[in-house]
C-alpha positions as CSV (number, residue, x, y, z in Angstrom):
1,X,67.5,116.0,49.4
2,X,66.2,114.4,52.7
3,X,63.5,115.9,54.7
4,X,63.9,117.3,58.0
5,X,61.6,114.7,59.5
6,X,64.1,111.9,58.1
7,X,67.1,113.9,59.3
8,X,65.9,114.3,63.2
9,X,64.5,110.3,63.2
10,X,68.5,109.2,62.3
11,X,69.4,111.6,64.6
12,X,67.5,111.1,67.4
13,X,68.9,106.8,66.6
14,X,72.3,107.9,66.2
15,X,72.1,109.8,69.6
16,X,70.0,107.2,71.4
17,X,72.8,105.0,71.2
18,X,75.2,107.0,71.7
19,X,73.8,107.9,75.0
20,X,72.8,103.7,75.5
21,X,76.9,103.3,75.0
22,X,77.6,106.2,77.2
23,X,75.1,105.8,80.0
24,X,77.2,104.6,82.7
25,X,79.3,107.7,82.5
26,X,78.8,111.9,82.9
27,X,78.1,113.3,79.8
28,X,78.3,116.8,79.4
29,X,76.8,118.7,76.5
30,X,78.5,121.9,75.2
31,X,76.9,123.9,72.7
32,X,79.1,126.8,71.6
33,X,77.0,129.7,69.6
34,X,73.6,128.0,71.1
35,X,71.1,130.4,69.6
36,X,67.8,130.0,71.0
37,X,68.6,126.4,72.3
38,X,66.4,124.8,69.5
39,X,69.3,121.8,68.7
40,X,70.4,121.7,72.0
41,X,66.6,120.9,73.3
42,X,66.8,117.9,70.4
43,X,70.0,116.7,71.5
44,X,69.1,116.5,75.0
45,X,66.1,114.9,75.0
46,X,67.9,112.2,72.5
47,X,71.6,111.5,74.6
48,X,69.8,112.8,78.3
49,X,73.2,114.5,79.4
50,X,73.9,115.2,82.9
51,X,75.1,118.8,82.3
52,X,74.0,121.3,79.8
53,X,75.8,124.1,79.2
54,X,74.7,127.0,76.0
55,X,77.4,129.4,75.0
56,X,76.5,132.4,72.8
57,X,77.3,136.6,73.1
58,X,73.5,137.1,73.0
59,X,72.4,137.5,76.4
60,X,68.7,137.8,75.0
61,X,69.2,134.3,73.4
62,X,70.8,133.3,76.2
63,X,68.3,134.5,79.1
64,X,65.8,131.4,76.8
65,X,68.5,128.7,76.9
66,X,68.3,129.7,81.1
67,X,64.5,129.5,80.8
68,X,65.0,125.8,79.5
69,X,67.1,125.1,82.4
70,X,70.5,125.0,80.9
71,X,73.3,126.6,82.2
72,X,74.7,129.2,80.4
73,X,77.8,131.2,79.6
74,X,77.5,134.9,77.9
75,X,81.3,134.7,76.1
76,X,82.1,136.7,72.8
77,X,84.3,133.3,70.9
78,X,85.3,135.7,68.3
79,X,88.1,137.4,70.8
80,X,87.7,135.7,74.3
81,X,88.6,131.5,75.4
């Protein structure tokens, strides 16, 4: 099994050049059941989107994705679109 460690440096390549092959254009960055924010914080330090946006029916979760700076959307994807 590979280590976390190992698993975030590929990532953070994989999404570096990702974001290299997609800088000329607006990326946006949708996270749908965000949680706390924690692998939307990785991924956008790694592809530097231009908008952020965190779904999740937790508002408490939500209020820390908004402390973060993203923009957020308090939607229950178990019944609403």
């Amino acid at each position: 099994m590979l280590s976390i460690k190992f698993n975030r440096r590929i990532m953070v390549k994989v999404l570096t050049k990702v974001g290299t092959i997609l800088r000329d254009r607006e990326i946006v960055y949708l996270d749908m059941g965000s949680g706390e924010c924690t692998t939307t914080e990785f991924i956008v330090n790694a592809l530097k989107p231009k908008r952020v946006i965190c779904v999740d029916i937790d508002e408490r979760l939500l209020s820390k994705c908004r402390e973060k700076g993203f923009e957020v959307l308090q939607v229950d994807l178990n019944i609403e679109s």
